[in-house]
C-alpha positions as a Python dict, from the first residue, in 0.01 Angstrom:
ca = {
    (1, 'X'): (0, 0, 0),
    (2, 'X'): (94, 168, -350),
    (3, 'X'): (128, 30, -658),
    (4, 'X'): (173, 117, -1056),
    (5, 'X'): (215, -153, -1359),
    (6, 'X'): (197, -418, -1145),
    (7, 'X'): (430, -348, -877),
    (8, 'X'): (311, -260, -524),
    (9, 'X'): (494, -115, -234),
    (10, 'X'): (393, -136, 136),
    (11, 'X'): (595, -5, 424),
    (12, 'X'): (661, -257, 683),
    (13, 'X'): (643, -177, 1037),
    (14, 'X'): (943, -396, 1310),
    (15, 'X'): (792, -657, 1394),
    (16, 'X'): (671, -751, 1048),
    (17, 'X'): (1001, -667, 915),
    (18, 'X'): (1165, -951, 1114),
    (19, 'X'): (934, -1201, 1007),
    (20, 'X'): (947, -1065, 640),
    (21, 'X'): (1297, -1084, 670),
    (22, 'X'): (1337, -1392, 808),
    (23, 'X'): (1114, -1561, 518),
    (24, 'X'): (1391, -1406, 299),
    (25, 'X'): (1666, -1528, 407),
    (26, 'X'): (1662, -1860, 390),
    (27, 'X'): (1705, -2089, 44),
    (28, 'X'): (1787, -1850, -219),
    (29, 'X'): (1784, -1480, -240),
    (30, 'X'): (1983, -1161, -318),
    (31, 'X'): (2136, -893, -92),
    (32, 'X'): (2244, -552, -181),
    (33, 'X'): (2448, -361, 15),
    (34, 'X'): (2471, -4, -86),
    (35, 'X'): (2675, 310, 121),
    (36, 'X'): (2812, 649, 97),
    (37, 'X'): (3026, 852, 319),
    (38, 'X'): (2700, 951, 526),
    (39, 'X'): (2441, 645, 485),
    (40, 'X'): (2395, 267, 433),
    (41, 'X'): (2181, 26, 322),
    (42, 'X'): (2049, -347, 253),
    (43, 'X'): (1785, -483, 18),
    (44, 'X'): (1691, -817, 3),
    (45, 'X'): (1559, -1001, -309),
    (46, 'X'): (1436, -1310, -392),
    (47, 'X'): (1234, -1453, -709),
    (48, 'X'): (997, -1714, -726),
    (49, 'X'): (859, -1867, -1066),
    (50, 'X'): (594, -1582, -1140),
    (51, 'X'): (646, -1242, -811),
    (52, 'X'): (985, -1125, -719),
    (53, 'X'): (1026, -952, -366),
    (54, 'X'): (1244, -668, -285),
    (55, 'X'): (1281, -586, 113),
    (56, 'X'): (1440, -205, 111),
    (57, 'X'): (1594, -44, 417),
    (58, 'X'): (1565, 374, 402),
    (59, 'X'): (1598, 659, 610),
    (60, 'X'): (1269, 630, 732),
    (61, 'X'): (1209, 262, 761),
    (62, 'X'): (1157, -92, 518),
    (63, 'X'): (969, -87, 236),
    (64, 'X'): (860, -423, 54),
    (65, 'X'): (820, -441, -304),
    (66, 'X'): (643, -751, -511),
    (67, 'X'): (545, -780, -878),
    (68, 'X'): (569, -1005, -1164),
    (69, 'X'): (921, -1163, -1228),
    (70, 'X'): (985, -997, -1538),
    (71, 'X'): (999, -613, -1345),
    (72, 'X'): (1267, -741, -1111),
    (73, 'X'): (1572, -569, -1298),
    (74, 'X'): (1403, -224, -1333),
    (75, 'X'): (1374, -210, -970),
    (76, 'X'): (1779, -261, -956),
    (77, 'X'): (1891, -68, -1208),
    (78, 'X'): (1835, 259, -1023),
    (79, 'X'): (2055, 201, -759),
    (80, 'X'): (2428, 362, -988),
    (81, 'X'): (2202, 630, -1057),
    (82, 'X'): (2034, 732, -717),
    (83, 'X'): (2383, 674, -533),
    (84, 'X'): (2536, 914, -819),
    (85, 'X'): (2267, 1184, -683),
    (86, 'X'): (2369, 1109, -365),
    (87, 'X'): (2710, 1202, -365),
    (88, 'X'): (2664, 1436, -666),
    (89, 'X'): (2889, 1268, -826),
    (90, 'X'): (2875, 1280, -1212),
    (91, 'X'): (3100, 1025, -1353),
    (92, 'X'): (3247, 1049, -1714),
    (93, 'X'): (3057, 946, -2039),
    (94, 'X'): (3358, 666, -2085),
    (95, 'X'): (3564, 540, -1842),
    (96, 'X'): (3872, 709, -1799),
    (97, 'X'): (4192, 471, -1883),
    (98, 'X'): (4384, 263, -1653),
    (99, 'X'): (4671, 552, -1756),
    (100, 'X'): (4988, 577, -1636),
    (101, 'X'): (4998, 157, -1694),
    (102, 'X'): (5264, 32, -1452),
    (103, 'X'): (5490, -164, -1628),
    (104, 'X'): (5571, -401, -1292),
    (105, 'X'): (5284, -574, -1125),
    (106, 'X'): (5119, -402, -811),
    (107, 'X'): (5075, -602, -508),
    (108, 'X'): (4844, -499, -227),
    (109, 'X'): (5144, -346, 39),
    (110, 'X'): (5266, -123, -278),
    (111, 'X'): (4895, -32, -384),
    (112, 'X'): (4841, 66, 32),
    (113, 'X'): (5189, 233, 36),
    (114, 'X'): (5130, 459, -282),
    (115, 'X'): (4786, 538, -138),
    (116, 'X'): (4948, 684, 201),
    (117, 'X'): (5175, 853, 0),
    (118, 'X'): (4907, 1043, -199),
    (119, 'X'): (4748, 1114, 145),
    (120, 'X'): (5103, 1250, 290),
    (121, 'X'): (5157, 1479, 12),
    (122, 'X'): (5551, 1426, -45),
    (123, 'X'): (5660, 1495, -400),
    (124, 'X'): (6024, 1336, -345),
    (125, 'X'): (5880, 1055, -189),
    (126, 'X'): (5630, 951, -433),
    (127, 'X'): (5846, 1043, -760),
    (128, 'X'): (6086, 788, -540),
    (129, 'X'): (5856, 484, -541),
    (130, 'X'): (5755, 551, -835),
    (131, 'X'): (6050, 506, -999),
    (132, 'X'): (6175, 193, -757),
    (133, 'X'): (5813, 26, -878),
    (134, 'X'): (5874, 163, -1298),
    (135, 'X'): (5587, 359, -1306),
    (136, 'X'): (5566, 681, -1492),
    (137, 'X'): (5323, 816, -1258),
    (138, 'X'): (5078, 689, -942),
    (139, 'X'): (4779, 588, -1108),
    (140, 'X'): (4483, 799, -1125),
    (141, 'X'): (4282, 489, -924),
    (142, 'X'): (4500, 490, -688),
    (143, 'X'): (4501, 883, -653),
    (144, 'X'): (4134, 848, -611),
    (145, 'X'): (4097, 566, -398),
    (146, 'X'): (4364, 761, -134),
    (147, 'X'): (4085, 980, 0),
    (148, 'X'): (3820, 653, -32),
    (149, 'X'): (3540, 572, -235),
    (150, 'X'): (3215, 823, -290),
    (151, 'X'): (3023, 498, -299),
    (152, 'X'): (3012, 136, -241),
    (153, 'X'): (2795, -97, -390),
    (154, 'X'): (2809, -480, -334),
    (155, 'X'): (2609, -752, -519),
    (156, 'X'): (2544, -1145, -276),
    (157, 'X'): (2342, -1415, -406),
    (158, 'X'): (2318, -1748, -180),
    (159, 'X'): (2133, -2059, -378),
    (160, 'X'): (2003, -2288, -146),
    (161, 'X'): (2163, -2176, 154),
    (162, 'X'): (2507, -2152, -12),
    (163, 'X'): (2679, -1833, -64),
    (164, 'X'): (2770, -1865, -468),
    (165, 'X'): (2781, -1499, -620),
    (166, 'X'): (2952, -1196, -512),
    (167, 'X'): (3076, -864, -665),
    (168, 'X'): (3162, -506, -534),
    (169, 'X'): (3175, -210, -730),
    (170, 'X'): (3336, 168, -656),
    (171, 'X'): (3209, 481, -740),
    (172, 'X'): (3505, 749, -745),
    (173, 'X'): (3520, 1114, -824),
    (174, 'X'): (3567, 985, -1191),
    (175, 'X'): (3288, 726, -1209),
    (176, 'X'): (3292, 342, -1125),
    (177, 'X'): (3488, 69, -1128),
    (178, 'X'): (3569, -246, -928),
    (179, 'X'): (3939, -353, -794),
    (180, 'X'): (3977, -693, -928),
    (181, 'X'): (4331, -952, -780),
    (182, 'X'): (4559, -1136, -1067),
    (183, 'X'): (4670, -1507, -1040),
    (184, 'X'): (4940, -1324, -801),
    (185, 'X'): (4720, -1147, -617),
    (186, 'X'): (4843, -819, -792),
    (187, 'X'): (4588, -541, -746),
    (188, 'X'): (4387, -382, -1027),
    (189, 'X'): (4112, -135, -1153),
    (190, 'X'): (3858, -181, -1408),
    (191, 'X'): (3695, 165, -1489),
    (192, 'X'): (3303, 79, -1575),
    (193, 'X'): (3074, 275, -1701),
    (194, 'X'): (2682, 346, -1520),
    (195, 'X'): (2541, 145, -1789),
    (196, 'X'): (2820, -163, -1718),
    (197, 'X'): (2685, -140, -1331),
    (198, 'X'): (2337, -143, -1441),
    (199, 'X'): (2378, -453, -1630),
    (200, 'X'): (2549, -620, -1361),
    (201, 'X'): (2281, -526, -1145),
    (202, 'X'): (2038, -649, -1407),
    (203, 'X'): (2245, -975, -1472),
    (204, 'X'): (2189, -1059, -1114),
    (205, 'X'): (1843, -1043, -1151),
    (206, 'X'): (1856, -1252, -1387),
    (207, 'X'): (2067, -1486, -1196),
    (208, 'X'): (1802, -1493, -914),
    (209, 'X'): (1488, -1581, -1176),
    (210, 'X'): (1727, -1866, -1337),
    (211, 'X'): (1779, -2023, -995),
    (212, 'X'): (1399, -2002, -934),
    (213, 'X'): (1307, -2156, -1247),
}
């Protein structure tokens, strides 16, 4: 077991795993799932009133992580950064802009069809939908998301056994962002920056102490 300020770290062998995971999983806790092209992984998290717990999977095994409440966030907060290194990806100091704006909503067959048609490669075809959808241009998301994301990372909390939080974020070539539906179901992308992810990730900390409180 290691530990610094207050927070230790032990790696967990299988069998204690399970029964550390079970323990977790039950009332209400956290998950994180985080993935690149090449790897994925869960953490669990829960809070109680005065020790948070953080169950990590890794390339080598599960590593459990307590301390006082108050640390929780700074062990999330990492996560944009270390999945950044990763896929050495180093996204932009601002977000870049939603830009060419469509001027007709996009639903999801004509955000699927202008992906395939980045893929595909055919000028004429693409300056053709384009123009049948009023769009100066396909935009860049969509451009990016073609060839899929560098990273995923998704955010679930479940209070008392009932699934209440969730939220997925992107990490392109240009930096992150998360797809969000209209009231029509019309697709869209909000650029955000490493800092916006972080405090997301620390808002759901937060989230987790609240409900233990």
């Amino acid at each position: 077991m290691t530990g610094h300020s207050g927070v230790r770290r032990e790696a967990l062998d299988g069998d204690t795993v399970l029964a550390v995971g079970e323990s977790m999983t039950s009332g209400s806790y956290g998950s994180i799932f985080a993935a690149t092209r090449t790897r994925a992984w869960l953490t669990l998290v829960t809070a109680g009133h005065d020790e948070f717990r953080v169950l990590r999977q890794s390339r080598t095994g599960w590593t459990l992580t307590t301390g006082h409440t108050q640390r929780l966030p700074g062990e999330l907060v990492g996560l944009p950064a270390e999945l950044e290194t990763l896929t050495v990806t180093r996204p932009e100091v601002d977000p870049p802009p939603a830009h060419p704006r469509p001027s007709t909503a996009l639903g999801p067959g004509e955000v699927l069809a202008l992906a395939e048609l980045v893929r595909t490669g055919d000028s004429e075809r693409i300056h053709m939908a384009c123009e049948d959808l009023g769009l100066a241009g396909i935009p860049w998301w969509i451009t990016q998301f073609a060839w899929g994301a560098e990273a995923l990372l998704s955010m679930t909390m479940t209070i008392d056994d009932n699934p209440q939080f969730a939220s997925v974020v992107h990490l392109l070539p240009s930096g992150w962002g998360c797809l969000h539906a209209g009231t029509d179901d019309d697709l869209a992308f909000r650029p955000m920056s490493t800092v916006e992810v972080q405090g997301r990730l620390g808002a759901f900390a937060a989230r987790l102490v609240e409900c233990a409180a």
